[in-house]
C-alpha positions as CSV (number, residue, x, y, z in Angstrom):
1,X,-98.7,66.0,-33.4
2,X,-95.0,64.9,-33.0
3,X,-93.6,64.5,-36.5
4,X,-91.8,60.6,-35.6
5,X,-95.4,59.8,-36.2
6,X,-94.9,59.5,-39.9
7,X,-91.7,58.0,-39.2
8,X,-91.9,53.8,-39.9
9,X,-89.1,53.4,-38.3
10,X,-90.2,55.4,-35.2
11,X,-93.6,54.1,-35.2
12,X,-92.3,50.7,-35.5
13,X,-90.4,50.9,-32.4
14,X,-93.3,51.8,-30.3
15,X,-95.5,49.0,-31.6
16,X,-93.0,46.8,-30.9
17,X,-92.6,48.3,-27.3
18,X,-96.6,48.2,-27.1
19,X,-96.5,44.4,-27.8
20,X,-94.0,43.9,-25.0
21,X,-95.6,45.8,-22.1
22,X,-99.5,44.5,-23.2
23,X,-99.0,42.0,-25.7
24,X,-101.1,43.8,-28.1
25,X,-100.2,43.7,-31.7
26,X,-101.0,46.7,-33.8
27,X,-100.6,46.3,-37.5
28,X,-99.0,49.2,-39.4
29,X,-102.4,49.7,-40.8
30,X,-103.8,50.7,-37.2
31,X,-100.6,53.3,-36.7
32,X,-103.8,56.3,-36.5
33,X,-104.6,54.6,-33.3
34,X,-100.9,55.2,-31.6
35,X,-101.3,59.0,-32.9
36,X,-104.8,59.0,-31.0
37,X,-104.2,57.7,-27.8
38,X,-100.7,58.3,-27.5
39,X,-100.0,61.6,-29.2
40,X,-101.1,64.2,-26.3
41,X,-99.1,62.0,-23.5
42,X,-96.0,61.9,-25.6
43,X,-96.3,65.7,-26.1
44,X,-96.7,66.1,-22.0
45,X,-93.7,64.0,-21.1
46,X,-91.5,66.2,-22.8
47,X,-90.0,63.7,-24.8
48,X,-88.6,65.2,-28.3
49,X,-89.9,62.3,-30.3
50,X,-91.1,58.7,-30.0
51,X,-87.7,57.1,-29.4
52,X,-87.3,59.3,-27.0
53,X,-90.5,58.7,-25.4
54,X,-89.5,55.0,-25.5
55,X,-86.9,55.8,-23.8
56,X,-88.6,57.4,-20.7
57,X,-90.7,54.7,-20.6
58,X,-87.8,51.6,-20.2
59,X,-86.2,54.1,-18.1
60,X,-89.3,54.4,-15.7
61,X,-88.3,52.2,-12.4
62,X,-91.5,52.9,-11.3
63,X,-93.8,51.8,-14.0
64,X,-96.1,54.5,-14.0
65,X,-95.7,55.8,-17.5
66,X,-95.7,51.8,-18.9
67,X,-98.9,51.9,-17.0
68,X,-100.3,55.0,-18.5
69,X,-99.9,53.5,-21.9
70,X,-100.9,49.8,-21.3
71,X,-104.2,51.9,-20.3
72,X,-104.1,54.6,-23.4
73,X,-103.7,51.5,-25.9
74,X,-105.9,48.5,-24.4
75,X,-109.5,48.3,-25.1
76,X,-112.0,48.5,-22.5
77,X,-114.6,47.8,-24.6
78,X,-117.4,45.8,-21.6
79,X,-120.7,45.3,-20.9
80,X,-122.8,43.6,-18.5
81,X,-124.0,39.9,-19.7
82,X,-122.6,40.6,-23.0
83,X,-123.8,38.6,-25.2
84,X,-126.8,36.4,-24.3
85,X,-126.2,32.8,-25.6
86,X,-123.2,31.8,-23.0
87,X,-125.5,33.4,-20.4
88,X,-128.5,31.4,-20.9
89,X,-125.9,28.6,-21.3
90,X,-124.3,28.9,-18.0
91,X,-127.9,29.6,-16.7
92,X,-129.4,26.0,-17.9
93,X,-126.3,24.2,-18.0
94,X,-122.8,24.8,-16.6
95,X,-123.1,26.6,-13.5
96,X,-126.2,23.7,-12.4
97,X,-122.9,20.9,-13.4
98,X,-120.5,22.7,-11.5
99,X,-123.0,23.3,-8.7
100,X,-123.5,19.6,-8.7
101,X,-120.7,18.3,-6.8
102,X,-120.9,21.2,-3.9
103,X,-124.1,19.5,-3.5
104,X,-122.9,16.3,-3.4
105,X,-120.3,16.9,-0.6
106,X,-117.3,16.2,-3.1
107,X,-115.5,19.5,-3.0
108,X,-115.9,22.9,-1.1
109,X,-115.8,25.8,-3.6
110,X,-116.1,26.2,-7.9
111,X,-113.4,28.3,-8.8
112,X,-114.1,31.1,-11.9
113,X,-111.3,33.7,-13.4
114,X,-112.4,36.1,-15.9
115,X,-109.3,37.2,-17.5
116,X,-108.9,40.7,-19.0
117,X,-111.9,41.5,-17.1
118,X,-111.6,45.4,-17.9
119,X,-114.2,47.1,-15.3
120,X,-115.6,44.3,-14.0
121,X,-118.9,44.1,-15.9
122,X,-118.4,40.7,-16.4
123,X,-117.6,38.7,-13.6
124,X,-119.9,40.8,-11.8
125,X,-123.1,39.5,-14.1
126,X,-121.5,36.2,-12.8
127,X,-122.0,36.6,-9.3
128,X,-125.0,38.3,-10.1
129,X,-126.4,35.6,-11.6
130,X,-124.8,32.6,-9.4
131,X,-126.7,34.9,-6.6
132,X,-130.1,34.9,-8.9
133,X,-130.1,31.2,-9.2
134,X,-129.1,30.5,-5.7
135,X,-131.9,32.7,-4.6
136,X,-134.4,31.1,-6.8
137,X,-133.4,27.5,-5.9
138,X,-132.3,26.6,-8.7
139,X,-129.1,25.7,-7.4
140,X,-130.1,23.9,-4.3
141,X,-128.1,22.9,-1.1
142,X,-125.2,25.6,-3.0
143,X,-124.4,28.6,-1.5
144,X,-123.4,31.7,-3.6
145,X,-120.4,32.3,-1.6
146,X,-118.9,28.7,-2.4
147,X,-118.4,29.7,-6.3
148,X,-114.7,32.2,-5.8
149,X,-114.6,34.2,-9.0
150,X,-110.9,36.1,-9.6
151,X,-111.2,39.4,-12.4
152,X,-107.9,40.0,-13.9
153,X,-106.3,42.6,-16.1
154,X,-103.7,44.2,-16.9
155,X,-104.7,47.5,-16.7
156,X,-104.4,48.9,-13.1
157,X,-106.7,51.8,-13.9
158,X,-109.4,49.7,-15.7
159,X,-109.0,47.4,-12.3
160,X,-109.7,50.1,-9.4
161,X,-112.8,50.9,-11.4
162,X,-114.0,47.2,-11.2
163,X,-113.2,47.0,-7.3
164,X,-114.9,50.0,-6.5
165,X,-118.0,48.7,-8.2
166,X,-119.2,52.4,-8.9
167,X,-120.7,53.0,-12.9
168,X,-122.2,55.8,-15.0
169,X,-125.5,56.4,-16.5
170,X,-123.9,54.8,-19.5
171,X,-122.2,51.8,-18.0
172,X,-125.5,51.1,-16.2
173,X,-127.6,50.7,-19.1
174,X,-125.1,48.7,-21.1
175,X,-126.4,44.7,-21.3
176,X,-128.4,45.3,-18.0
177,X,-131.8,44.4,-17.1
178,X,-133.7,47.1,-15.2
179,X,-134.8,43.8,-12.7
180,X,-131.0,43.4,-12.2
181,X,-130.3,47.2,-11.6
182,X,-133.2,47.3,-9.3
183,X,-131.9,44.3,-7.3
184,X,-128.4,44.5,-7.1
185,X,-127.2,48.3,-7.6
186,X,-128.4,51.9,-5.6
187,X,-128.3,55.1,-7.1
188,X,-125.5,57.0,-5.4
189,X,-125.2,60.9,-6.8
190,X,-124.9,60.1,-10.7
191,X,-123.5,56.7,-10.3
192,X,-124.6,53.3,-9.2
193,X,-123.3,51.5,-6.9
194,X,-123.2,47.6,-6.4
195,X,-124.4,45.8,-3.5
196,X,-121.4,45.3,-1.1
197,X,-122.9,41.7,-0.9
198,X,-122.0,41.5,-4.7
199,X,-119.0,43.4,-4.9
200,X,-117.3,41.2,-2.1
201,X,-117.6,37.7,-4.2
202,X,-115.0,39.2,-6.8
203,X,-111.4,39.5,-6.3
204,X,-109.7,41.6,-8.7
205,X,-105.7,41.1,-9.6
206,X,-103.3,42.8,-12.3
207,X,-102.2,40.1,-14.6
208,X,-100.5,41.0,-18.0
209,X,-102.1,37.7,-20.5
210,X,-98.3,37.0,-21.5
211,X,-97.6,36.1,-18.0
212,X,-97.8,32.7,-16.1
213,X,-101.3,32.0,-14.8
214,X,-100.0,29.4,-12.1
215,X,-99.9,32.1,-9.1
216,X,-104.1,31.6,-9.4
217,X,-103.9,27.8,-9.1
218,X,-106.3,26.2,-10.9
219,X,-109.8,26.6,-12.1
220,X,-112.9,25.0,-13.1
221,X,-114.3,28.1,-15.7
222,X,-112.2,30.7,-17.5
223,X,-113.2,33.4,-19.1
224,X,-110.8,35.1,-21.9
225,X,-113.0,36.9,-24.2
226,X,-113.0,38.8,-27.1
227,X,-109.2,39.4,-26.9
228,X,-106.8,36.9,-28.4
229,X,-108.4,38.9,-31.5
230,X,-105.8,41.0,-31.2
231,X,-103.3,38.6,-30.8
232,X,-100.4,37.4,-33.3
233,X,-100.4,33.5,-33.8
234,X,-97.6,32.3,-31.6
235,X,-98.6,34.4,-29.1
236,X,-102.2,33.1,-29.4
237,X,-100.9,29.7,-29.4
238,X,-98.8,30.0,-26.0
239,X,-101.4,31.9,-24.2
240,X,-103.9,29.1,-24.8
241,X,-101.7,26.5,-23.8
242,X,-101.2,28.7,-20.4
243,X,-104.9,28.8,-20.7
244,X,-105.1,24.9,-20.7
245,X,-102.7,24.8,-18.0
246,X,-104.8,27.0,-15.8
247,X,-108.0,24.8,-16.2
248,X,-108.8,21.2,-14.3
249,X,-108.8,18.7,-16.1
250,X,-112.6,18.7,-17.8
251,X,-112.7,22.2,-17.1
252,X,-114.3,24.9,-19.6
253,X,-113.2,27.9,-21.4
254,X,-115.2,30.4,-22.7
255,X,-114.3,32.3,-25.8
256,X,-115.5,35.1,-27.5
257,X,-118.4,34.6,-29.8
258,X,-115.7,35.8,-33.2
259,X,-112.7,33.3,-31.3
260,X,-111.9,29.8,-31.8
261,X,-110.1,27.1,-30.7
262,X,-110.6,24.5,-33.3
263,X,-107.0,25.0,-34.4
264,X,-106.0,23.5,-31.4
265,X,-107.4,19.8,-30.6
266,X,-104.7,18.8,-28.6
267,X,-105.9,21.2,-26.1
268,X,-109.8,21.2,-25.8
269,X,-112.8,19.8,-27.3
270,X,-115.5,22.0,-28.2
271,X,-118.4,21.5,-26.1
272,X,-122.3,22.6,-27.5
273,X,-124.0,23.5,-24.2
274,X,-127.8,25.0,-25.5
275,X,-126.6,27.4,-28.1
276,X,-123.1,29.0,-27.0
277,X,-119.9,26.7,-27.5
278,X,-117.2,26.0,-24.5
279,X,-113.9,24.8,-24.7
280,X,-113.6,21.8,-22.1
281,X,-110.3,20.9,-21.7
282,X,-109.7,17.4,-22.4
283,X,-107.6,15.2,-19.7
């Protein structure tokens, strides 16, 4: 364990570069999680302390080390359909509005990101389930392929995962449904595999959350859950006005279940839609 670690001043310097490269904040309570997940690669770059290590990483034209420990230090915590309120939700009520005017001939396509989207868990139960509904006609005269859903992260590691659409025993199980598995996913070796079909409805992209959203254009659903948690204020409070930005006008957010957006009026309304609350963004 590199001594700097019981350093402040040294362990203050790579929280603060940790916020910069991820926007995560860290308090100094959480420094055993920099020790965990950061000791051993510090120790392999050679670096004599944390300074130094800092050092290496600024000084890396190729990103590869910033990379290595956006991925140490984010949380990929995922699961499929997590959390089963906003599911039934979109189920019985959004995705049947938003389907409403394909139907009606008044524009081509519903456009979905799921931001921070780790390894794809998510915005795959949503094609999953925009599949599902269109299957079962309870979307009808809507094709699956006219909803575009966009993963992001900022992990590159966490994102090849999601593309190749490959999971473990353990990822398998996590939130889904042995009807779902049985449907949509073949047993290849120890891992499943997704249906192609499936796989091909979601685009993945990098994007860091403290970035500009307005290379995706807009959107008509977002997804950004369970990780302004870990945000400071201010930078809570621009990322949802970027947030705003990147919705139409009317369009919904989706928080997670411990997130609000109450503090900020001028910027949504919160919507009840069955029992899970969306953020519509007012006009």
């Amino acid at each position: 364990m590199p001594a700097s670690f019981q350093n402040p001043t040294d362990l203050a310097l790579l929280r603060h570069y940790v916020s910069e490269a991820c926007c995560i904040h860290l308090g100094e309570e959480k420094g055993y999680l920099f020790e965990a997940r950061l000791g051993a690669m510090i120790a392999q770059s050679g670096a004599a302390d944390i300074p130094d290590f800092v050092r290496l990483a600024r000084a890396d034209l190729t990103g590869r080390l910033r990379d290595r420990i956006v991925d140490a230090m984010t949380t990929h915590e995922t699961y499929w359909f997590r959390d089963e309120r906003p599911w039934t939700s979109l189920r019985q009520h959004l995705l049947p509005a938003l389907a409403a005017p394909l139907r009606q001939g008044l524009k081509t396509r519903v456009r979905v990101l799921c931001a921070a989207c780790s390894s794809g868990q998510e915005p795959y139960s949503l094609a999953m389930l925009i599949d599902t509904l269109c299957a079962e006609g309870a979307l009808p005269g809507v094709r699956p392929e006219q909803f575009e859903i966009i993963g992001t992260d900022v992990s590159a590691g966490t994102l090849m995962l999601a593309a190749n659409g490959r999971y473990n025993q353990i990822e398998i199980v996590r939130g889904l449904g042995e009807h779902w598995r049985q449907r949509y996913f073949t047993a290849v070796g120890p891992v499943w595999a997704l249906n192609d079909t499936i796989r091909r409805r979601v685009t993945f992209k990098r994007h860091n959350l403290q970035d500009d959203l307005k290379p995706f254009g807009q959107v008509d659903l977002l997804f950004c859950r369970n990780v302004a948690i870990y945000f400071e204020a201010e930078f809570k409070r621009r990322l949802f006005q970027r947030l705003a930005a990147a919705l139409v006008p009317g369009g919904h957010l989706l928080l997670g279940g411990s997130e609000s957006l109450l503090s900020h009026p001028e910027l949504f309304s919160a919507v009840t839609l069955g029992e899970a609350v969306f953020y519509q963004r007012k006009p």
